[in-house]
Each structure stands twice: as C-alpha cells, then as structure tokens.
C-alpha positions in Angstrom: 119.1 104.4 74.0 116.1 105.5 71.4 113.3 103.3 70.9 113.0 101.5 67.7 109.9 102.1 66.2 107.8 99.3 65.4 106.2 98.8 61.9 103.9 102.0 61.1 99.7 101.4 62.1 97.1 103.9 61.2 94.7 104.8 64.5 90.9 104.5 62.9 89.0 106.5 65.3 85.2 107.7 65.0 84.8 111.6 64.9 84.3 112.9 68.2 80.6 112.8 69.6 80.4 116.8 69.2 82.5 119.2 67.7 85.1 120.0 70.4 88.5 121.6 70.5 91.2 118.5 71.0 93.5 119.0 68.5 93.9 115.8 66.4 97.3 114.5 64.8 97.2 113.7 61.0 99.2 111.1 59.4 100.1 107.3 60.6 101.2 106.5 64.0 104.4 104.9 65.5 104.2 102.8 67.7 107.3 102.3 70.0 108.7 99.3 70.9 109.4 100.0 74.7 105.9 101.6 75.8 106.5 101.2 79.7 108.8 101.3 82.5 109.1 101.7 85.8 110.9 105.7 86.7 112.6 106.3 89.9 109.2 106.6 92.0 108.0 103.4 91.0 111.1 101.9 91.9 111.2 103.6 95.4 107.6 102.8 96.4 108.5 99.3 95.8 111.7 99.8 97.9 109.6 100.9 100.7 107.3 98.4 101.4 110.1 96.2 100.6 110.0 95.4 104.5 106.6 94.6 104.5 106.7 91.9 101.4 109.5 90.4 104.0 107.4 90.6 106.8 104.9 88.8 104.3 106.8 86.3 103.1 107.7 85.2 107.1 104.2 85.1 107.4 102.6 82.9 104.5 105.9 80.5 105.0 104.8 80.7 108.8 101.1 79.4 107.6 102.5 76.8 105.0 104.8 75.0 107.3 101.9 74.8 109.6 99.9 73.1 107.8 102.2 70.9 106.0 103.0 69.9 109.5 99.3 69.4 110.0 98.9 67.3 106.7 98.2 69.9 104.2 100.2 70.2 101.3 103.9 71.1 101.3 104.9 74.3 102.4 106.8 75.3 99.2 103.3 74.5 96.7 101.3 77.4 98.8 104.0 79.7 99.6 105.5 79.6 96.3 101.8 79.6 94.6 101.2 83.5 96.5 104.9 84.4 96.0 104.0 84.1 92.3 100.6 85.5 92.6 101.8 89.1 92.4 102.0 87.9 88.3 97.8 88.0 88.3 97.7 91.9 88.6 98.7 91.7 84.7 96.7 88.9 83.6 93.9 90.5 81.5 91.0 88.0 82.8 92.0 89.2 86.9 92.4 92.6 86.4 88.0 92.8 84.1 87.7 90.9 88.2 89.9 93.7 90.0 87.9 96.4 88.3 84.0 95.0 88.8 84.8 93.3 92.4 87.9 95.6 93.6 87.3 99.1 92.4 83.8 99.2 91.3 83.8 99.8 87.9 81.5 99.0 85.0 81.8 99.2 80.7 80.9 102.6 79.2 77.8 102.7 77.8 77.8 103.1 73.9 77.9 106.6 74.0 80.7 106.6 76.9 82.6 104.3 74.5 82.4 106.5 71.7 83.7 110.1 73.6 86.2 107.9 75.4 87.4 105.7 72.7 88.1 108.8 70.7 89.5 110.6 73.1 92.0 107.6 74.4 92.8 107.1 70.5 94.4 110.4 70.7 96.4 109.8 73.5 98.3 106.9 73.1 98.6 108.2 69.2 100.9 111.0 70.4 102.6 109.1 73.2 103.3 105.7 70.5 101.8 103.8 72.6 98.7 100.9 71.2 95.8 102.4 72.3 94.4 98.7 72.9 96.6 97.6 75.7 94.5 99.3 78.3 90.9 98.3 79.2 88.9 101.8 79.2 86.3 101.7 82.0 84.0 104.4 83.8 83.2 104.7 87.5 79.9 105.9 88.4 80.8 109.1 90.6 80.0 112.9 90.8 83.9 114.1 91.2 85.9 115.1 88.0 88.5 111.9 88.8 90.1 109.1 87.2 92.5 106.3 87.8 94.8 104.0 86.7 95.7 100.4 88.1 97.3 96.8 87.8 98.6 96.4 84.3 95.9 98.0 82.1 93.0 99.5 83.7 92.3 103.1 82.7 89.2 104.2 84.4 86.9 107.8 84.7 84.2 109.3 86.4 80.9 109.7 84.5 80.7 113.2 85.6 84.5 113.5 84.1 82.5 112.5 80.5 79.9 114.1 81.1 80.8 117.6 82.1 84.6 117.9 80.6 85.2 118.7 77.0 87.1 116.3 75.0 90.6 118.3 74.8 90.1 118.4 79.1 89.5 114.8 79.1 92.4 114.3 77.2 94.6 116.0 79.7 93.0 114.0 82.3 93.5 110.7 80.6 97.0 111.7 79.6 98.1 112.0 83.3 96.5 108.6 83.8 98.7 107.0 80.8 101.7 108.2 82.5 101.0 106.0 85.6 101.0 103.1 83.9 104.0 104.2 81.3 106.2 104.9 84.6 104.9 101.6 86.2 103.5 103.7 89.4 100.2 101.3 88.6 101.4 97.9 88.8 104.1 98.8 91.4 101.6 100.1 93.8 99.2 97.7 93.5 102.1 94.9 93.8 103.4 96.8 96.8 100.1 96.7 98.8 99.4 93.0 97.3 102.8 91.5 99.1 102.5 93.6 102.3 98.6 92.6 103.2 99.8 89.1 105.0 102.0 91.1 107.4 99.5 93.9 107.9 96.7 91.3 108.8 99.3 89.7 110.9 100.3 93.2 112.4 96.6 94.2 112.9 95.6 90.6 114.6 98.3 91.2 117.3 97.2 94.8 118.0 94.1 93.0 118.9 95.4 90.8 121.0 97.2 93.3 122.8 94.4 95.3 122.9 92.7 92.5 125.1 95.3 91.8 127.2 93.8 93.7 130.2 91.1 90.8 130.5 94.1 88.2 131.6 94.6 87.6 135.0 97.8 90.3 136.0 100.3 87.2 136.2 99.8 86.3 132.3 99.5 90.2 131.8 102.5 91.3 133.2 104.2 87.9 131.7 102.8 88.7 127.9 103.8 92.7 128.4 107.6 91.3 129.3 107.9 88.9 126.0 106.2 91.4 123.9 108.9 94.1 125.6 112.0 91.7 125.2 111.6 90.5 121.3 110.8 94.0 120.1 114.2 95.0 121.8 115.6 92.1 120.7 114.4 92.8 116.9 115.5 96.6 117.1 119.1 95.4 118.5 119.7 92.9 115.9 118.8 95.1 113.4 119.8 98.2 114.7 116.8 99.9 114.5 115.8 99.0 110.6 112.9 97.1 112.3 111.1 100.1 113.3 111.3 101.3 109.3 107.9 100.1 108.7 106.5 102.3 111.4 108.0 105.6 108.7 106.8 103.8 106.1 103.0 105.4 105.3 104.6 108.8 105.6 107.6 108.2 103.1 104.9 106.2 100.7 102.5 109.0 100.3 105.4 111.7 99.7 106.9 108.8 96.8 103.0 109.0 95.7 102.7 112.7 95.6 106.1 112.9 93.5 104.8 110.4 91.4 101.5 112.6 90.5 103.9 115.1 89.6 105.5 112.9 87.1 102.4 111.8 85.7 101.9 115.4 85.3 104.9 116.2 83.0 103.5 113.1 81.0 100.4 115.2 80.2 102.4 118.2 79.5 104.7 116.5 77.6 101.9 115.4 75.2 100.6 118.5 74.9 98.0 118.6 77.3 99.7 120.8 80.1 96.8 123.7 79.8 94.1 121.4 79.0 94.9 120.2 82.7 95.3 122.8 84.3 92.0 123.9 83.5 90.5 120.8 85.4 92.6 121.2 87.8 91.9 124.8 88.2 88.1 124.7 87.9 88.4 121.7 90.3 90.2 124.4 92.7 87.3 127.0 92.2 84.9 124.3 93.0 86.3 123.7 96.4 86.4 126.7 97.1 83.1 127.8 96.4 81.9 124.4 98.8 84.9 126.1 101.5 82.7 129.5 101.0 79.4 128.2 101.0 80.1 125.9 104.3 81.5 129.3 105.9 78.5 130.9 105.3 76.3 128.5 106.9 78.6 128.6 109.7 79.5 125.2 109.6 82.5 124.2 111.1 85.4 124.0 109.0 87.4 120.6 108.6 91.2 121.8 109.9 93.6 118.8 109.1 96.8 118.7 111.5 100.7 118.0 110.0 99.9 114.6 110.3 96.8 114.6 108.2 98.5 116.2 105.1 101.6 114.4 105.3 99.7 111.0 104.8 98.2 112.7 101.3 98.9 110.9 98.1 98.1 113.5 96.3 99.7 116.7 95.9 97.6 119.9 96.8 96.3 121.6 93.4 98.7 125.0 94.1 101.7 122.9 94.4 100.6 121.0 90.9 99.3 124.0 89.3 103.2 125.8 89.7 104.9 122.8 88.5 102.8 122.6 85.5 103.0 126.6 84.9 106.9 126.1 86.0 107.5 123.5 82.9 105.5 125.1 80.3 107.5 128.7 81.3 110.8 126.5 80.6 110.1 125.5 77.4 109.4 129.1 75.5 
C-alpha cells in the first residue's frame, strides 16, 4: 500500500563547504508517513537469536526469584523492568550515552557539521525521510567507514569527511540510512541486548568447566556425568533445537552480509549506486596496495580458514561491487 505523503516541508541546507559534484534536488520535499520498517533480514536476525533472548529470559527470572527469595524485591519488578529495557535503545537521551560510552563517538566539529549536515540533508531529501530524526556523529578513525545503530545514530569516520568528496559521502551515508529504514539497526542491537544474560551465563559455566580438573576425581567424574546427562536430556526433549545456538554466529553473520547488500540497493536506489562504488572500489585498491606492499617486505601474509570468513558480517567488496554493477545493468 503507498505511503501517504505527509504535509510538504522545504529542506534549508547551507551550500556545501566546497564546490563538489553531489547533485542536489530542487523544489520542496515529501516527507512520507511510514519512514522505517523492518525487511526480511531484520526480521530473521531477530529470529535467530530468538533462542538466546529465551535462554535470557530463564536466566534474569533465575536471578529475580533468587533474590526475591533472599528479600529483594519481587521477581516480576526486575525481570519485567529488563524485559522492557530493550525500549531504551530508542530513547534519544540513552542512545547521545550509547554513542559517547558504547561506541566512542563524539559531535562534529563546526566544520564536520556543516559538510555532513549538507550532505545528510540530501539524503533523507530524496529518500522522504526528516533529515532530523537521526543524530549525525563522527568517529575519530583513519578507515573510510561508517555506521548505523539503535534507533537514530548515524555515525562517520573523520578520515570519511576528510578525504571523500561530498557526492562519495553521500553514497556512504545512503547505505547507512538504509540500516536504519530496514530496521537492521535497532534489531541488531536488540538481538545482542536480550542474548547478553545467557551468554554471561554460557561463558561463566565454560569457566567452571574449565576448572574442573582441580576437584578431587570423585566430584570430577560426578560433575562430568550431570553435565553429560542434562545436555542429553535437553537435546532429547527438544530434539536437537537445543544445540541451535551453537549454528547461530554462522547463520547471523550470513543474515548480516545479506543485510549489507540490502543496504546497498538503498544507496542505489537513491541514486548513489556509482558514487559507492567508487569508495568501495578505491577502498579495494587500497588493500591491495597494503596486500602488495606487505608481500614485498616479505611479511607473512594473514590466510583466513572457511571458518574465518564464514563468521564475516560483511560481504567481501567483489561480491558487493557485482551486485551493485548487476542492479544498475538491470535498470538501462
């Protein structure tokens, strides 16, 4: 069903920093009513750890009811008080925390500001989207990167501002405004948010087991036999489902890579498909010329195994490169 355009808003923008070659749009703006959603990847990352947040929520009830037990307040205030939690990755006020504390970001600078501004402006103009929903935001880094996360944090390298022109920024950006229009932001961070309890759990009892050869052989052998017997029991009773977490970082990071891709058609879609892959090709040319250099020296080269690259979130820059190329080509 079409979105309904909301009342018309002109996008005031200062003139870019330089002149550059991002094409602008003349005229007003739409704005469209539904600016987000959540597309199949979001959905299936969510599925996935889906065993986790159960795992989780096992956990933190686990904790409560000790403690209620132990005079603390009732189980239901703190397991239903992180149960809601999840909510705080949209709250405005968390997420300026999230990006100082979590994923060390600062404000642009005034200059920053200005490029960015106009360059975001631009963006979310084309994709009728308010441009001041997201929080802008630069991470101090020598890569050519950016990210999205939570609700509304859009966030770049300095070197990205520096070094990329405005119309290759844009392209950058643009694949960052399709994470959060396709919900792969705040369903990834919400995925790792309700699956940390069981991990910590998970990761306690691998220490414990790890320590297990310091107990007489008695308790040894007598810990081994429980531990042996309930994950039998648990695979049984659940015919098998139990071991699903164990598949889960491998079918997470191929949802993630698939998700790049889509964030990739959002670019396009705006009209940025050769602006990115120009960063994405000089980015290639780059590593390569570190790969060649590195050779040269006769350093030994890094040589990741199957394992190694089927853990990657991202996808490699020849298999984004051909889907871009393949999408353009199917549009003339």
């Amino acid at each position: 069903m079409p979105s309904i355009p909301e009342p018309e808003k002109q996008v005031e923008a200062e003139p870019p920093p330089a002149a550059d070659e991002l094409p602008l749009r003349t005229g007003r703006v739409l704005i469209t009513a539904r600016q987000r959603g959540a597309d199949i990847t979001a959905l299936g990352c969510l599925a996935l750890h889906l065993p986790q947040a159960c795992a989780s929520l096992a956990v933190v009830f686990g904790a409560s009811y000790c403690l209620a037990v132990l005079g603390g307040p009732p189980w239901w205030v703190l397991w239903g008080g992180w149960v809601l939690s999840g909510a705080l990755v949209f709250h405005q006020p968390c997420e300026r925390l999230l990006a100082r504390r979590l994923f060390g970001l600062r404000h642009p600078t005034v200059e920053e500001d200005r490029k960015l501004r106009f360059v975001w402006h631009e963006i979310t103009a084309r994709a009728g989207v308010d441009a001041s929903t997201y929080q802008l935001w630069v991470e101090d880094s020598d890569d050519v990167n950016a990210m999205a996360a939570a609700g509304h944090i859009v966030g770049v390298t300095s070197h990205s501002l520096r070094r990329l022109p405005s119309a290759q920024l844009a392209g950058v950006l643009a694949h960052e405004l399709g994470h959060h229009t396709r919900g792969h932001a705040w369903a990834s961070l919400l995925a790792v948010w309700y699956a940390l309890p069981g991990r910590l759990t998970w990761r306690l009892l691998l220490a414990l087991v790890s320590r297990i050869d310091r107990l007489p052989v008695g308790a040894s052998a007598l810990v081994t036999g429980l531990i042996g017997a309930t994950a039998f029991a648990l695979a049984t009773a659940t015919y098998g489902l139990v071991l699903l977490p164990l598949a889960t970082p491998y079918l997470a990071a191929a949802v993630a890579r698939r998700a790049e891709l889509r964030a990739d058609e959002h670019a396009a879609g705006l009209g940025f498909a050769a602006e990115l892959m120009a960063v994405l090709h000089d980015e290639h040319e780059r590593e390569r010329a570190e790969r060649a250099g590195a050779e040269a020296q006769r350093l030994p080269a890094e040589d990741e195994g199957l394992v190694a690259r089927l853990l990657h979130s991202h996808p490699d820059v020849h298999t984004r490169l051909h889907h871009l190329r393949a999408r353009e080509a199917s549009r003339r």
